[in-house]
C-alpha positions, 0 to 999 in steps of 0.5 A: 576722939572717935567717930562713930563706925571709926576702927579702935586699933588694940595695941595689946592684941596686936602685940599678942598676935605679933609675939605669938608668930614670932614664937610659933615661927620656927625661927631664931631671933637672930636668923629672923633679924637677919630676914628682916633688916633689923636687930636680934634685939629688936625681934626680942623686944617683939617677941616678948611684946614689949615694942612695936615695930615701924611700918615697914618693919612690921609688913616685912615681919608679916611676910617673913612669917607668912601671916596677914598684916590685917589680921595681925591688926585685928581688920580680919580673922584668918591670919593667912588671907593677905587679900582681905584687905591688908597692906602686906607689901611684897617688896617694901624696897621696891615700892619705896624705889618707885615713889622716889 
């Protein structure tokens, strides 16, 4: 159940936006796999909208494309302002070094 001025994430705009950068990125699915850490099949079931990746996946997908996690996820509408509010992470291995 919601609240009221609570945010509705959109599952299927996120997975459009997601599909649409992977598509217009310039980038095979393999070479991509290889920037992100994950496998070429993965970025295909990206790509075609069919999963979602995991957190940290998807804040290394966003920064790989160069595109704002927050307007992926709907909180913004201009896909390169990562100041808006995002949690893009810059070096996501680094941040998780520093928590343990």
């Amino acid at each position: 159940m919601y609240r009221k001025g609570t945010y509705r994430l959109n599952i299927e705009e996120v997975k459009r936006k997601l599909s649409e950068a992977i598509q217009n990125s310039g980038f095979t699915h393999k070479q991509l796999a290889e920037k992100v850490g994950v496998s070429e099949s993965a970025i295909s079931n990206y790509s075609r909208g069919k999963r979602l990746p995991r957190v940290l996946t998807f804040a290394r997908l966003c920064r790989c494309l160069k595109i704002s996690s927050s307007f992926v996820l709907g909180l913004q509408s201009d896909k390169n302002d990562s100041a808006a509010g995002g949690f893009l992470v810059q070096n996501p291995s680094a941040e998780i070094a520093k928590k343990h």
